[in-house]
PyMOL Python script that loads the backbone (N, CA, C, O; Angstrom):
from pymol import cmd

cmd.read_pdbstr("""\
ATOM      1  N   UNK A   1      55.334  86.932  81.998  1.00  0.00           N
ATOM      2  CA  UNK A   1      54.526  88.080  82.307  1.00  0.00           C
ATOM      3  C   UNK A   1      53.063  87.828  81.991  1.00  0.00           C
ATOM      4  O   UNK A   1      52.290  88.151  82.893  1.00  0.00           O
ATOM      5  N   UNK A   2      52.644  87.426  81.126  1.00  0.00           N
ATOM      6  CA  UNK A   2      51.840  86.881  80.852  1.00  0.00           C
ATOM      7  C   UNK A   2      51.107  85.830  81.939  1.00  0.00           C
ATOM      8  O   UNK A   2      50.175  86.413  82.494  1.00  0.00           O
ATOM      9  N   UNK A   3      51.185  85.131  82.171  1.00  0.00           N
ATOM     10  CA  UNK A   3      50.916  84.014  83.271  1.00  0.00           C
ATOM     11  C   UNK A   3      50.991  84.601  84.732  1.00  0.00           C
ATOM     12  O   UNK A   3      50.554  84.180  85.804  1.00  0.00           O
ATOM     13  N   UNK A   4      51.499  85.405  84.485  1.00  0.00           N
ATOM     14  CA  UNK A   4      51.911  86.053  86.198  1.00  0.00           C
ATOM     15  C   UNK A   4      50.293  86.864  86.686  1.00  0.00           C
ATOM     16  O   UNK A   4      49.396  87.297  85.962  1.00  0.00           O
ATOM     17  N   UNK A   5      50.416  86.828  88.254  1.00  0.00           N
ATOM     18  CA  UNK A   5      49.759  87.652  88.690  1.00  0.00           C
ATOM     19  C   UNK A   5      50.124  89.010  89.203  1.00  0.00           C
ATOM     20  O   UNK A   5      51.145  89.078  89.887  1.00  0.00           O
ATOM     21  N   UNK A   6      49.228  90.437  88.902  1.00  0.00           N
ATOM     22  CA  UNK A   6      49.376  91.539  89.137  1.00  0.00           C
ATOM     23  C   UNK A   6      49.762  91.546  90.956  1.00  0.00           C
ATOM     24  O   UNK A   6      49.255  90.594  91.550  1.00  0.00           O
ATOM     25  N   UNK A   7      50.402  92.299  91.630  1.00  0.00           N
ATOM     26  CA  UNK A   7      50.668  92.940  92.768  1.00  0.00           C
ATOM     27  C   UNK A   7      49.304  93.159  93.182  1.00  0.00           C
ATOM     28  O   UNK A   7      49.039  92.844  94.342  1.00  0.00           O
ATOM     29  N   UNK A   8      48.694  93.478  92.702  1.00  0.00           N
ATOM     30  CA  UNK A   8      47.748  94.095  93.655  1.00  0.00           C
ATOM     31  C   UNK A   8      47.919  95.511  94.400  1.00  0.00           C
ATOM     32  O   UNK A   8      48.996  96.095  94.288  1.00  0.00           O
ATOM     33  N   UNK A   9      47.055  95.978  95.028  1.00  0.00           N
ATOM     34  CA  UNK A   9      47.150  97.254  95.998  1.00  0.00           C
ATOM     35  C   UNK A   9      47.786  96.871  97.486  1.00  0.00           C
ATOM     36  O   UNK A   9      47.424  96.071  98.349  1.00  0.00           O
ATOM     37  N   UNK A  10      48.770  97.697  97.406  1.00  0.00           N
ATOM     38  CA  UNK A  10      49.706  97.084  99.221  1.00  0.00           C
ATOM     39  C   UNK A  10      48.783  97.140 100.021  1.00  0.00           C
ATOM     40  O   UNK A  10      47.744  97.702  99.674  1.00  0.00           O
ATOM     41  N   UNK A  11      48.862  96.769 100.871  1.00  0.00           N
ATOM     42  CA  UNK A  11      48.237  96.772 102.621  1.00  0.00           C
ATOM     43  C   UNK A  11      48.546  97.871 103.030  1.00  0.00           C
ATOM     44  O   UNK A  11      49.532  98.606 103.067  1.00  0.00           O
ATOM     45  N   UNK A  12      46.863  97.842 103.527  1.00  0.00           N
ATOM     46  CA  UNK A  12      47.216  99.591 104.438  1.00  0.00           C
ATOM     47  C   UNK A  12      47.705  98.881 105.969  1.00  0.00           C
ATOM     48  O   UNK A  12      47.304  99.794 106.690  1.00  0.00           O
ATOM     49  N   UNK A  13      47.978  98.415 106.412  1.00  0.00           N
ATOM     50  CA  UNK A  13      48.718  98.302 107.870  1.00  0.00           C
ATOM     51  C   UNK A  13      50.294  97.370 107.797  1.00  0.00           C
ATOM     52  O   UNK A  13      50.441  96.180 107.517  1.00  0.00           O
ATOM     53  N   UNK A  14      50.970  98.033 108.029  1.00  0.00           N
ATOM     54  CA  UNK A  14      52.525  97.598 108.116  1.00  0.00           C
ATOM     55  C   UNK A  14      52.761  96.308 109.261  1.00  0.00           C
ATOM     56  O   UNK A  14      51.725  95.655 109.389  1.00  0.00           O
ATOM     57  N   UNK A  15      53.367  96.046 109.711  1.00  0.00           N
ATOM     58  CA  UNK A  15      53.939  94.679 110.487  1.00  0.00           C
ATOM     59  C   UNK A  15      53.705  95.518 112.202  1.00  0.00           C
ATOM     60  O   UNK A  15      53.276  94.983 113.224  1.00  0.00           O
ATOM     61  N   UNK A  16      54.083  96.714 112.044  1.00  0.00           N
ATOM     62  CA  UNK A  16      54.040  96.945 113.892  1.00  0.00           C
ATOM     63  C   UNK A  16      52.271  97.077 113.805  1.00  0.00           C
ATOM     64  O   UNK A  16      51.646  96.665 114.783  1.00  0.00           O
ATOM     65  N   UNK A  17      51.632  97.552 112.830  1.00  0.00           N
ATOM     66  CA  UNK A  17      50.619  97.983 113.084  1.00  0.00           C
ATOM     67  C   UNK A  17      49.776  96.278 112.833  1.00  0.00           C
ATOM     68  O   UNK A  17      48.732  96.397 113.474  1.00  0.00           O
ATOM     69  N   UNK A  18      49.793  95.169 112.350  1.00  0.00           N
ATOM     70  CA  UNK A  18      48.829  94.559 112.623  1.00  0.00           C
ATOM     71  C   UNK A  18      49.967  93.387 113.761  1.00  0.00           C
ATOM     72  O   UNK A  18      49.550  92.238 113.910  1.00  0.00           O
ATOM     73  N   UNK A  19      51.494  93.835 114.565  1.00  0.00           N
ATOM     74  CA  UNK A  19      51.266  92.967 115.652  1.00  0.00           C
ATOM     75  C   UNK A  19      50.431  94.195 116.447  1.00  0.00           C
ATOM     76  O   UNK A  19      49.381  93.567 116.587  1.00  0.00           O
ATOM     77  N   UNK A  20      50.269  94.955 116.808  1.00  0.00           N
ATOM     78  CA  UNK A  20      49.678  96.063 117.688  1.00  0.00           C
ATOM     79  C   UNK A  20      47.995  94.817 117.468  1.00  0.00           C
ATOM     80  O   UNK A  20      47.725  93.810 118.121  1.00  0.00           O
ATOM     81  N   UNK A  21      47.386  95.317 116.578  1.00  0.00           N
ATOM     82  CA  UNK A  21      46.159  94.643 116.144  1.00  0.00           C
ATOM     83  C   UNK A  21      46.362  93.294 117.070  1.00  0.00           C
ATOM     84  O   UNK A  21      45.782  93.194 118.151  1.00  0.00           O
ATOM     85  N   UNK A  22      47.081  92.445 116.649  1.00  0.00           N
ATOM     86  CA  UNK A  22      47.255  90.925 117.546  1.00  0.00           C
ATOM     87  C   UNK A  22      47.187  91.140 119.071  1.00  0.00           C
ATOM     88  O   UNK A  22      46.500  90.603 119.941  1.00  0.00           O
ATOM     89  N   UNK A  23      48.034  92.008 119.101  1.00  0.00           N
ATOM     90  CA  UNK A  23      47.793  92.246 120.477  1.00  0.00           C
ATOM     91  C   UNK A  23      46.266  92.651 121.617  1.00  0.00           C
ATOM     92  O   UNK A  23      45.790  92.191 122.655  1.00  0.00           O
ATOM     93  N   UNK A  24      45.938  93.807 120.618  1.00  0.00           N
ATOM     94  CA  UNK A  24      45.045  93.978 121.258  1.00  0.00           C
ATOM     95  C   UNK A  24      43.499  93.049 121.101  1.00  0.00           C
ATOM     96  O   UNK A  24      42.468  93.210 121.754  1.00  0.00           O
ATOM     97  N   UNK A  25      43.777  92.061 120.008  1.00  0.00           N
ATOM     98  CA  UNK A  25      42.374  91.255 119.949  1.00  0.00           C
ATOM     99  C   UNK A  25      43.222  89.948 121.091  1.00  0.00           C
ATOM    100  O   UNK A  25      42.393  89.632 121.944  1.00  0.00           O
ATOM    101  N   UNK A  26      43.970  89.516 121.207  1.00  0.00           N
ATOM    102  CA  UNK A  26      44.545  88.530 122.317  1.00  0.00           C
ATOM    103  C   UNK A  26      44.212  89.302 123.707  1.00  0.00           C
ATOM    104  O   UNK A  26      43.559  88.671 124.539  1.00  0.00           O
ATOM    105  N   UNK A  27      44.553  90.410 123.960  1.00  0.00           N
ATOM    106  CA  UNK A  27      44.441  90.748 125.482  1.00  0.00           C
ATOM    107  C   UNK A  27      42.800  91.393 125.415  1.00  0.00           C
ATOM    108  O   UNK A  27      42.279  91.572 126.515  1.00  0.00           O
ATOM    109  N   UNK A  28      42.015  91.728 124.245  1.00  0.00           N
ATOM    110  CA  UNK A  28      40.434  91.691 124.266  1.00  0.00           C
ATOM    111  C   UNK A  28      40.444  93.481 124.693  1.00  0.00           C
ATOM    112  O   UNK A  28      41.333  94.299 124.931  1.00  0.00           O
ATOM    113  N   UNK A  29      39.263  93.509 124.643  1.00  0.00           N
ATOM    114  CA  UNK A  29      38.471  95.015 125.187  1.00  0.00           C
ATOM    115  C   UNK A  29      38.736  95.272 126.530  1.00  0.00           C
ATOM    116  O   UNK A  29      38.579  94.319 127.293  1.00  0.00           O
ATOM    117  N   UNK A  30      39.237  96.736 127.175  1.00  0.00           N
ATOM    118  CA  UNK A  30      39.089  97.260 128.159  1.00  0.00           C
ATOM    119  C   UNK A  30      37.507  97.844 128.246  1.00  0.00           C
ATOM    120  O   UNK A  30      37.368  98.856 127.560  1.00  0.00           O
ATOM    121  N   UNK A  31      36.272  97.403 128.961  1.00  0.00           N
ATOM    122  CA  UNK A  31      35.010  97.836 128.911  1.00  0.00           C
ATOM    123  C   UNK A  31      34.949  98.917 129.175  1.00  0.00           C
ATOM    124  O   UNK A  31      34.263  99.540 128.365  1.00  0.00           O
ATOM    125  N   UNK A  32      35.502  99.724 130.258  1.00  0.00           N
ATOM    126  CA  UNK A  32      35.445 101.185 130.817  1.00  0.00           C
ATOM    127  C   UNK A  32      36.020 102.393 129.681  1.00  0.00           C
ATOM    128  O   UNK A  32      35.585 103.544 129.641  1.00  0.00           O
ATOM    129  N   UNK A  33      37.339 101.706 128.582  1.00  0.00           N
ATOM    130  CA  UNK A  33      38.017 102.583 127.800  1.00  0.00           C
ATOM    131  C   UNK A  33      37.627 102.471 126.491  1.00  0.00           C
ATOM    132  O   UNK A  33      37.712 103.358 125.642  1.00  0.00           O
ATOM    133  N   UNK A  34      37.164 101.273 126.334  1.00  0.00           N
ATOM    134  CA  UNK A  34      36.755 100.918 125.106  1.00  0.00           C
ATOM    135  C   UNK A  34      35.199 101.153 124.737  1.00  0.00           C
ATOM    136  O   UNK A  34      34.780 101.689 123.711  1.00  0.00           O
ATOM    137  N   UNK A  35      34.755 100.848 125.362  1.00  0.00           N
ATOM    138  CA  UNK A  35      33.362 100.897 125.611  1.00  0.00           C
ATOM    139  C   UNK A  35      32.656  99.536 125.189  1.00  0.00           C
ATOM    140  O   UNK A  35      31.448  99.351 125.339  1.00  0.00           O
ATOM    141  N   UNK A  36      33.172  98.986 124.868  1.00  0.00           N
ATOM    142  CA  UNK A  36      32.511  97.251 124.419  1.00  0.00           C
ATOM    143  C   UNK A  36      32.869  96.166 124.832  1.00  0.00           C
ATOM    144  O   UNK A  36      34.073  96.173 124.577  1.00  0.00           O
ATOM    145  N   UNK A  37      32.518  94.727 125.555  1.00  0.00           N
ATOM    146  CA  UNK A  37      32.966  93.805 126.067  1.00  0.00           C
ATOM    147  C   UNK A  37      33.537  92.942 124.976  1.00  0.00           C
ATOM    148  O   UNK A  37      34.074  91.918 125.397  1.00  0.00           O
ATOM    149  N   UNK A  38      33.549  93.158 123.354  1.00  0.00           N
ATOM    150  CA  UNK A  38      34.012  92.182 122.862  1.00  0.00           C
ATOM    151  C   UNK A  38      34.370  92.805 121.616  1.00  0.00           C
ATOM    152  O   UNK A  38      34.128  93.987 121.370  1.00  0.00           O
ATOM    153  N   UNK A  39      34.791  92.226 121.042  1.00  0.00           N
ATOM    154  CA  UNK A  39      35.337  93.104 119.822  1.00  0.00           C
ATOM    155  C   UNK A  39      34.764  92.898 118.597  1.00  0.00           C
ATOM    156  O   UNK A  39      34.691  91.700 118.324  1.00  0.00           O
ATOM    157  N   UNK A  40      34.316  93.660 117.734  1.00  0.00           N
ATOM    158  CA  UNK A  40      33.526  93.429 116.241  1.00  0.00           C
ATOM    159  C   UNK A  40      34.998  94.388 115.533  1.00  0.00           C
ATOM    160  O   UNK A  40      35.953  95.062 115.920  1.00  0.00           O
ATOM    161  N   UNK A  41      34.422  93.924 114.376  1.00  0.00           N
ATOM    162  CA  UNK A  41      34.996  94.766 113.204  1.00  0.00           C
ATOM    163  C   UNK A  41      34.760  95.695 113.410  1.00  0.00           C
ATOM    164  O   UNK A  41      35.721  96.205 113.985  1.00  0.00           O
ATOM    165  N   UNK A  42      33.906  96.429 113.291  1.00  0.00           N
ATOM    166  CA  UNK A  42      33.652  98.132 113.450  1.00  0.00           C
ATOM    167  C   UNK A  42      34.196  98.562 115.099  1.00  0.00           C
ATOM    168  O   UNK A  42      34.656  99.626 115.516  1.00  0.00           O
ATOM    169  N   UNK A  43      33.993  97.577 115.631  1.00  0.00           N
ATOM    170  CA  UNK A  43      35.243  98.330 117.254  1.00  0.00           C
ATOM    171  C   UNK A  43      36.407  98.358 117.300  1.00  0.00           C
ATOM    172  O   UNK A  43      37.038  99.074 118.077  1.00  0.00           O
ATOM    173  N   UNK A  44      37.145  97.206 116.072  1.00  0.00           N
ATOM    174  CA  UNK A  44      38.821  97.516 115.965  1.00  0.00           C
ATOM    175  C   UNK A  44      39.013  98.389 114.320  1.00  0.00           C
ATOM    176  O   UNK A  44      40.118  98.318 113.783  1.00  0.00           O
ATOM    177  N   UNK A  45      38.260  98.910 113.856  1.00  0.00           N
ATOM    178  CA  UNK A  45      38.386  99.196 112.551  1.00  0.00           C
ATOM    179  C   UNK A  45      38.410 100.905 113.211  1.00  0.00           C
ATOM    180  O   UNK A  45      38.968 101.708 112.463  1.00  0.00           O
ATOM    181  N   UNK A  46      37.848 101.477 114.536  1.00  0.00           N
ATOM    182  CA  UNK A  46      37.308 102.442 115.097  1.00  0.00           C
ATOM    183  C   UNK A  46      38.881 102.567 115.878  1.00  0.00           C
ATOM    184  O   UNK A  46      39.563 103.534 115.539  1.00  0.00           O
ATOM    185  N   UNK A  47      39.436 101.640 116.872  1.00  0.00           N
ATOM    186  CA  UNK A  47      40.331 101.541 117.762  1.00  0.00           C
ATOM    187  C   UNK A  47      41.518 101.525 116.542  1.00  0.00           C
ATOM    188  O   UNK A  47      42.574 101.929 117.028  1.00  0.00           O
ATOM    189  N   UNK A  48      41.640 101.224 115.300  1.00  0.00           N
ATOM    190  CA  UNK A  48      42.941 101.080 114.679  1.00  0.00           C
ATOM    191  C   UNK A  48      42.864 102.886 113.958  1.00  0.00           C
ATOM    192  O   UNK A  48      43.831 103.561 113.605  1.00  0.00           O
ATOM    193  N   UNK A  49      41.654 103.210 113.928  1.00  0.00           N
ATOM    194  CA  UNK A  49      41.563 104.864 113.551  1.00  0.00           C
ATOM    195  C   UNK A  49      42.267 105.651 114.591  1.00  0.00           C
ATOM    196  O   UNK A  49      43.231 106.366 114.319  1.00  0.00           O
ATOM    197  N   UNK A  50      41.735 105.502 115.895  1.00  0.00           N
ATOM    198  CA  UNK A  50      42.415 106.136 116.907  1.00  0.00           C
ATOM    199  C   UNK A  50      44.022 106.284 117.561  1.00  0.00           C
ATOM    200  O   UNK A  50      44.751 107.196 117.952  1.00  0.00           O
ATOM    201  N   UNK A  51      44.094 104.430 117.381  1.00  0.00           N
ATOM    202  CA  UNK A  51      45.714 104.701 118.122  1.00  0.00           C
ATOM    203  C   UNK A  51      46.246 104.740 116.395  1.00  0.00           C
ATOM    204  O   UNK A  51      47.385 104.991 116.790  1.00  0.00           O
ATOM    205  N   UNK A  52      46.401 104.712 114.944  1.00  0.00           N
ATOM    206  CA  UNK A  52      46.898 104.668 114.100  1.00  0.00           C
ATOM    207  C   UNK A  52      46.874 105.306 113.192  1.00  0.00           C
ATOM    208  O   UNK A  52      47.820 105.332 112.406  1.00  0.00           O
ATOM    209  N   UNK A  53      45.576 106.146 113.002  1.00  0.00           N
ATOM    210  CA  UNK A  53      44.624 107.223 111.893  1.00  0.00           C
ATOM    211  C   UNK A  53      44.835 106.516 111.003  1.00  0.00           C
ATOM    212  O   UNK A  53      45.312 107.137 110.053  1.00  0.00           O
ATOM    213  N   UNK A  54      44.672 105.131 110.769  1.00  0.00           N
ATOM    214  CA  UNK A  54      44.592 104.627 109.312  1.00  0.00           C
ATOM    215  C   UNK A  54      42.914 104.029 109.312  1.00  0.00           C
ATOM    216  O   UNK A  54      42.425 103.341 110.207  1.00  0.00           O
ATOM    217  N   UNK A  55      42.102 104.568 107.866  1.00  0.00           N
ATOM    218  CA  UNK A  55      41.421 104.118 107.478  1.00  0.00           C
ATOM    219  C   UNK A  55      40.746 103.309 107.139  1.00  0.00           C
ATOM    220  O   UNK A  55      40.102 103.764 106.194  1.00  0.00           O
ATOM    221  N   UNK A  56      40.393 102.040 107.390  1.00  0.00           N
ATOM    222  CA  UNK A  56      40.342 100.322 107.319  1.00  0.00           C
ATOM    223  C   UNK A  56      38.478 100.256 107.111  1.00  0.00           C
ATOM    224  O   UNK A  56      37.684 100.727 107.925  1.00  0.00           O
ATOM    225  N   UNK A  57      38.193  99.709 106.108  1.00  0.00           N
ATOM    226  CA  UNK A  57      36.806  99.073 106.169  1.00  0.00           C
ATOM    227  C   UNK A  57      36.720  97.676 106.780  1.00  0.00           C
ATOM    228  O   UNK A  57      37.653  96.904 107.000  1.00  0.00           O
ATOM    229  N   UNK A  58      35.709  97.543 106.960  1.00  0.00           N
ATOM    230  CA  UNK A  58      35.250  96.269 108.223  1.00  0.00           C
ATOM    231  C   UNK A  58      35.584  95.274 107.108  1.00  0.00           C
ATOM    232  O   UNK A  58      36.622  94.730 107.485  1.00  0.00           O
ATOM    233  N   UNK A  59      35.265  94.820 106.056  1.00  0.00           N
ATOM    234  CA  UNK A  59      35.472  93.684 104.700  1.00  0.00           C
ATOM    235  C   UNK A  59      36.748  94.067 105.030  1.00  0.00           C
ATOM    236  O   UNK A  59      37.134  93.119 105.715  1.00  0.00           O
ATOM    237  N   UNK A  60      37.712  94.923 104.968  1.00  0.00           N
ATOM    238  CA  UNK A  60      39.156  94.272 104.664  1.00  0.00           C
ATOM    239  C   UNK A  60      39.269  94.269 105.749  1.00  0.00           C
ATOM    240  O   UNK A  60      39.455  93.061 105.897  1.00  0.00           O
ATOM    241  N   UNK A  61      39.312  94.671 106.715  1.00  0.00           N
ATOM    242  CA  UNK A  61      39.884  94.766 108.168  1.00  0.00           C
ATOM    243  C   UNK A  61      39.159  93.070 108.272  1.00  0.00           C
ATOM    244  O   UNK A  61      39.471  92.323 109.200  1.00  0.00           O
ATOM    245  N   UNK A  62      38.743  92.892 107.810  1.00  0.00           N
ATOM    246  CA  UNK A  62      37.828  91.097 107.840  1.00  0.00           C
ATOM    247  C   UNK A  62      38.693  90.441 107.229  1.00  0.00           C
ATOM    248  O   UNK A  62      38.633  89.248 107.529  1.00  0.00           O
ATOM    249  N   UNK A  63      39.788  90.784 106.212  1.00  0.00           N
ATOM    250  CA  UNK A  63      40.385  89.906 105.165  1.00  0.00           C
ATOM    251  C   UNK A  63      41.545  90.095 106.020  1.00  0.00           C
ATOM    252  O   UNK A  63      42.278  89.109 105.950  1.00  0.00           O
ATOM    253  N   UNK A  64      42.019  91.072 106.867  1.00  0.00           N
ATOM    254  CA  UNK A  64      43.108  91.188 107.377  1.00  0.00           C
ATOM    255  C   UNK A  64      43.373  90.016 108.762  1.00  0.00           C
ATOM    256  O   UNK A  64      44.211  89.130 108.929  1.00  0.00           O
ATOM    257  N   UNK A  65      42.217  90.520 109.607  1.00  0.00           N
ATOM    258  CA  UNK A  65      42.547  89.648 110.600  1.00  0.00           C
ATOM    259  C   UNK A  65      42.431  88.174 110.504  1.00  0.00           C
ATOM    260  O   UNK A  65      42.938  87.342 111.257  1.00  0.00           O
ATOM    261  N   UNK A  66      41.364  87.892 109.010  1.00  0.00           N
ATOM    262  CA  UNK A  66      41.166  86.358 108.857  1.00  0.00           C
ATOM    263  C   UNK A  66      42.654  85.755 108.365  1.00  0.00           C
ATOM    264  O   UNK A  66      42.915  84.563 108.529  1.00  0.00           O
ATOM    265  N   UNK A  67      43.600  86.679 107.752  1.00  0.00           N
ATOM    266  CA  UNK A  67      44.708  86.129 107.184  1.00  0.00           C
ATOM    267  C   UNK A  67      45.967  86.030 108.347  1.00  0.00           C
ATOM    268  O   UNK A  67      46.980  85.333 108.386  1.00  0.00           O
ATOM    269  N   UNK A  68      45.438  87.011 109.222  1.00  0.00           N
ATOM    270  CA  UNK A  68      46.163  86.541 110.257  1.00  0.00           C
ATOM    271  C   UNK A  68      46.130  85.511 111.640  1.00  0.00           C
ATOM    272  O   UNK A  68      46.770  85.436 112.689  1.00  0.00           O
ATOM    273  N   UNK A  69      44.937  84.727 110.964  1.00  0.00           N
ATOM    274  CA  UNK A  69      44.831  83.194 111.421  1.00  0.00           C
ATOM    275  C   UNK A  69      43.212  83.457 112.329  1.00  0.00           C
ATOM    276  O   UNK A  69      42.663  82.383 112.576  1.00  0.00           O
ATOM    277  N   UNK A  70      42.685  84.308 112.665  1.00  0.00           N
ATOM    278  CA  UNK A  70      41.647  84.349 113.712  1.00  0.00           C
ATOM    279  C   UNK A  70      40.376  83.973 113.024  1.00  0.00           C
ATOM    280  O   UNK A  70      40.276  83.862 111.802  1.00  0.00           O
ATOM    281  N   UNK A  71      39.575  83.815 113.738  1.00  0.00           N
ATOM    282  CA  UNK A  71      38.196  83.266 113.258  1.00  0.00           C
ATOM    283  C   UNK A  71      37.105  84.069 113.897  1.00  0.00           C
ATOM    284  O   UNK A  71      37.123  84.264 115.112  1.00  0.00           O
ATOM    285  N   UNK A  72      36.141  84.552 113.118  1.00  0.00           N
ATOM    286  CA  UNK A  72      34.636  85.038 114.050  1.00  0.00           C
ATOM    287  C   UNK A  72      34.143  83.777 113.948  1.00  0.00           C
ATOM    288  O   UNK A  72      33.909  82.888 113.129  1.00  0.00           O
ATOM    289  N   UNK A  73      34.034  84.229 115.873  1.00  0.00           N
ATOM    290  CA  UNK A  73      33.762  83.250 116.482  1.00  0.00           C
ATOM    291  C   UNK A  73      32.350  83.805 117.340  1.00  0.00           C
ATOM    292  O   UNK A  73      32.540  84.659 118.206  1.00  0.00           O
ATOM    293  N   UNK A  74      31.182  83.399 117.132  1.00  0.00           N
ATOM    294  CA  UNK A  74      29.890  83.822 118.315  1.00  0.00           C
ATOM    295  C   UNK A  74      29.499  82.939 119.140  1.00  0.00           C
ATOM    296  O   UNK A  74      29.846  81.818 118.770  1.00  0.00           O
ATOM    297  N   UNK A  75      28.923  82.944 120.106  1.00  0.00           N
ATOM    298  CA  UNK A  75      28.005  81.864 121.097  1.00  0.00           C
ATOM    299  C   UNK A  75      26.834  82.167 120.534  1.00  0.00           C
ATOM    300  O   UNK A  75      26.280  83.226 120.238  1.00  0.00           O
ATOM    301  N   UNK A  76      26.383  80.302 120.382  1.00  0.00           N
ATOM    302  CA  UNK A  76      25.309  80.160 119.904  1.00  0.00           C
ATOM    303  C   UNK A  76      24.398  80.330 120.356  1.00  0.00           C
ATOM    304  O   UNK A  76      24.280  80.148 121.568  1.00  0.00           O
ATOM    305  N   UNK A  77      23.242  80.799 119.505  1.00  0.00           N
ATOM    306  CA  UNK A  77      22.287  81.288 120.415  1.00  0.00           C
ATOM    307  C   UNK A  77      21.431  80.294 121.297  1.00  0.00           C
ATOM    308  O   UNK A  77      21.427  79.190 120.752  1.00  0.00           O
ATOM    309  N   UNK A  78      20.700  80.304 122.478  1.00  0.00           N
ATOM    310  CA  UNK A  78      19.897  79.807 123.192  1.00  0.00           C
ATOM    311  C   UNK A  78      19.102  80.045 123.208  1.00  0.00           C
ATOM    312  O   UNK A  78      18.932  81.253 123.042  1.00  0.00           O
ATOM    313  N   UNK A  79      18.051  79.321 123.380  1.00  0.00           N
ATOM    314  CA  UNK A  79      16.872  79.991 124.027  1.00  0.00           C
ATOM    315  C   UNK A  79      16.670  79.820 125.357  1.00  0.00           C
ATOM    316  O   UNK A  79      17.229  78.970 126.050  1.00  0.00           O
ATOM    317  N   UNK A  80      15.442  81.060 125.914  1.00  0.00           N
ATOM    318  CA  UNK A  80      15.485  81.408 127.270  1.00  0.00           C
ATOM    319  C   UNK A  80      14.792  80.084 127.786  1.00  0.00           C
ATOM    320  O   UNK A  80      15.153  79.845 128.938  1.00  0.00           O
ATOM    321  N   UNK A  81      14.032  79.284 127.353  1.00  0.00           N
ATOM    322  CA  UNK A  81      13.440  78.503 128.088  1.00  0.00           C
ATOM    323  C   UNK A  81      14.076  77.020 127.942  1.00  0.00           C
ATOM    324  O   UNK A  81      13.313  76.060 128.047  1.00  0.00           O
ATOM    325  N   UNK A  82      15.393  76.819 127.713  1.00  0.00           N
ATOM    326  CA  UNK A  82      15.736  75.776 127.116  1.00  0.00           C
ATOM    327  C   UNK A  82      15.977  75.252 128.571  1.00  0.00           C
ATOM    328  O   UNK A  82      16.072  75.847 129.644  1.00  0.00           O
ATOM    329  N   UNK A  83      16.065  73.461 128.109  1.00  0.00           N
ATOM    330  CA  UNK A  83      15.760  73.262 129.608  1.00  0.00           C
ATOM    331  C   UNK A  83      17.436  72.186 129.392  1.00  0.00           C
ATOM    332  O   UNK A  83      17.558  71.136 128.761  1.00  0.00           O
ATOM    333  N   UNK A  84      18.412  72.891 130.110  1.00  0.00           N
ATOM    334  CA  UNK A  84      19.554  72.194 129.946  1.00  0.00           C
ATOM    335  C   UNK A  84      19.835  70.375 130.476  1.00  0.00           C
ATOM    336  O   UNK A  84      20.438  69.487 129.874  1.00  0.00           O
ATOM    337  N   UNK A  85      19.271  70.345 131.535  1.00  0.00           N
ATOM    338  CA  UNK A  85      19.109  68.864 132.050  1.00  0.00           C
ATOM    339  C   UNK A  85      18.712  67.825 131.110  1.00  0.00           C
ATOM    340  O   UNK A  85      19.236  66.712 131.156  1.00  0.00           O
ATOM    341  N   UNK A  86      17.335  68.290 129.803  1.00  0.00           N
ATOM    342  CA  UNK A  86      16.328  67.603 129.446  1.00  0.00           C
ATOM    343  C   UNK A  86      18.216  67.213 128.148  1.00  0.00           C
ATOM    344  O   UNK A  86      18.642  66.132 127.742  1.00  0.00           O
ATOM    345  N   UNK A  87      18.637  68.277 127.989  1.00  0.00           N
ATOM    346  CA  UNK A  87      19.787  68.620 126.576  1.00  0.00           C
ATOM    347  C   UNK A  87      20.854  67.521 126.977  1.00  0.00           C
ATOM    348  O   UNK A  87      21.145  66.583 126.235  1.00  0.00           O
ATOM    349  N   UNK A  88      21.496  67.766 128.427  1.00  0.00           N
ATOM    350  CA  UNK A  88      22.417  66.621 128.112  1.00  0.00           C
ATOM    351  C   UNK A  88      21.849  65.046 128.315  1.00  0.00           C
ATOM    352  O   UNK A  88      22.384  64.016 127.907  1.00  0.00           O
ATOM    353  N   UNK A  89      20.661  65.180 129.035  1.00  0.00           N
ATOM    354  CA  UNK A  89      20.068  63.756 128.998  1.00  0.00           C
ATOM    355  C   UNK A  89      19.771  63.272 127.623  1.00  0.00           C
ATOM    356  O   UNK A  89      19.901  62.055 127.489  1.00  0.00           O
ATOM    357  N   UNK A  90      19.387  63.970 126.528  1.00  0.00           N
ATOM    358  CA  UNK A  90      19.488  63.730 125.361  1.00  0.00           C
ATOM    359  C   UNK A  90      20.797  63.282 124.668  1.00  0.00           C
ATOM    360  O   UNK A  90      20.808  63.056 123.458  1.00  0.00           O
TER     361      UNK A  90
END
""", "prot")
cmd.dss("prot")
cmd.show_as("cartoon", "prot")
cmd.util.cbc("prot")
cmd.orient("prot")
């Protein structure tokens, strides 16, 4: 007992509720229903309020989906005048 680690506080989302989550970050945003082309934390932390009424902050809803293998992932930024020809000739 001693040596052991505490439990911790359970997970607020059960097994249907983060495959639901899998699901909907694999098949991505409906733009017209959703209103966003891509998904942030605060758009599935918003979408898991709606279809689930559970409460989720973006940090855990961050610890959640990172444990369920996904990565934030962005495109890097460019610049507007970059001259792509000069890039792969480099």
């Amino acid at each position: 007992m001693i040596n052991g680690k505490a439990p911790g506080k359970p997970s607020l989302l059960n097994d249907d509720q983060r495959a639901a989550l899998a699901q909907a970050i694999e098949s991505g945003p409906t733009p017209y229903l959703d209103g966003v082309v891509r998904w942030r934390l605060c758009d599935l932390a918003r979408w898991l309020w709606e279809e689930f009424r559970v409460s989720v902050s973006e940090q855990t809803l961050g610890r959640e989906v990172r444990a369920m293998g996904y990565r934030k992932l962005s495109a890097r930024p460019r610049h507007h005048a970059q001259d792509t020809h000069a890039a792969e000739a480099f």
